[in-house]
N, C-alpha and C positions, 0 to 999 in steps of 0.2 A: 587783756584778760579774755575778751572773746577770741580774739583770734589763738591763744593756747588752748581753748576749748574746741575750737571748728578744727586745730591740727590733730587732736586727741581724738576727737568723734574722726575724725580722717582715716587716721592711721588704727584707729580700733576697727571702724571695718573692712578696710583692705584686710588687716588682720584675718578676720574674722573669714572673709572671700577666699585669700588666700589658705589657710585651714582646712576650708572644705573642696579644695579645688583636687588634692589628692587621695582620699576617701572615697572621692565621687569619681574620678579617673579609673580608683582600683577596683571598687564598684561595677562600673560599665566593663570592666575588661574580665572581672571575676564573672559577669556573664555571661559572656561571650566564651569563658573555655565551659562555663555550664552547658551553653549552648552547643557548642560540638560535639560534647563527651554523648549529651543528647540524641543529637541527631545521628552520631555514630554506633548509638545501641539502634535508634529507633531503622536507620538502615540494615543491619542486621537480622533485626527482627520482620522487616519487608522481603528481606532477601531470603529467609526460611517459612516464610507463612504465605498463604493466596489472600492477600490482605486485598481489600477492592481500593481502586485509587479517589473512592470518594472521602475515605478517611484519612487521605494524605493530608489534606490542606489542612482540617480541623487540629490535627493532630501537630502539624508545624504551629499553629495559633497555640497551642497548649504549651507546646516547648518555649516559644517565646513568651509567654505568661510563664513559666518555673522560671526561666533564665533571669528575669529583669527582677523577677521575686528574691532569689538569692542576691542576685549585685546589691540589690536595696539592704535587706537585709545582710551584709557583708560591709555593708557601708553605714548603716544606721550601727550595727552594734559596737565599731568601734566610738563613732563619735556621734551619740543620739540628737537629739532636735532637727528641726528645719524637715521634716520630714516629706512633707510635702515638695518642696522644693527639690531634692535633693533625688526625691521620686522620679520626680519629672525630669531632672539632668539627665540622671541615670537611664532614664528608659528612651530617651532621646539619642544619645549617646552610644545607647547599643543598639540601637538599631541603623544607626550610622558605621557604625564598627562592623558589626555583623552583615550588613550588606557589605561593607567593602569585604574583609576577610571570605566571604561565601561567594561573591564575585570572581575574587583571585583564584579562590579552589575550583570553579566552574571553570575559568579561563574569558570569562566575555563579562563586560558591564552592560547592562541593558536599565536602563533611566527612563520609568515611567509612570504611570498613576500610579502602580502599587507601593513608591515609594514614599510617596505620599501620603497615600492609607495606612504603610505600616508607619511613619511619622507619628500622624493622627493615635495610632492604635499603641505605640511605643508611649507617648506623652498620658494618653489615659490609664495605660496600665502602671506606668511608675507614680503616677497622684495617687492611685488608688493602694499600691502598696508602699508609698512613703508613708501615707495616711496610716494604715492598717500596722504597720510596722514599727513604726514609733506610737502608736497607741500600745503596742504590745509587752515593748522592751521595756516601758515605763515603770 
């Protein structure tokens, strides 16, 4: 008797892992083309304006905040709950993507603190819109 119960609770949440394992995938990749389509107006918009290079950096932070905002929300509104969780996958995830892909377009990998920081800064920003986002869709 126990042991068909410990196989049920087993395989419900493999189940349950597996479910969210591609939501959260299309999620982080649904970011990543937000993020380009992004960066390719916001270079445009560099390339016709005397924009000072102090509002590059801010402004890359803001894109990656829309980006991970949309994947969450792309990924929360098919299959709601775990928001939190699912947050932080996400925003971990595209910033893992997103540095590779942005890497390959530059041509060079360079691996340093800032990969880190944007880690740090990926995993707080998908908590705080797993959070926010499944509070919404409810």
């Amino acid at each position: 008797m126990f042991k068909r119960k410990a196989r049920a609770a087993i395989a419900n949440s493999d189940g349950a892992s597996e479910s969210m394992v591609f939501p959260v995938l299309k999620g982080a990749i649904f970011a990543v083309f937000v993020s380009l389509i992004l960066v390719l107006i916001f270079a445009f918009i560099i390339k016709f304006t005397n924009m000072s290079d102090g509002l590059i950096r801010p402004i890359n932070q803001i894109i990656k905040i829309a980006s991970i905002l949309a994947g969450v929300f792309y990924c929360i509104r098919k299959s709601a709950g775990r928001g939190l969780l699912k947050g932080i996958i996400i925003g971990l995830t595209y910033i893992v993507l997103s540095f590779i892909v942005f890497s390959i377009l530059d041509g060079s990998f360079h691996m340093g603190l800032n990969i880190f920081n944007d880690l740090l800064f990926g995993l707080i920003v998908g908590a705080a819109c797993g959070v926010i986002v499944s509070m919404v869709s409810k």
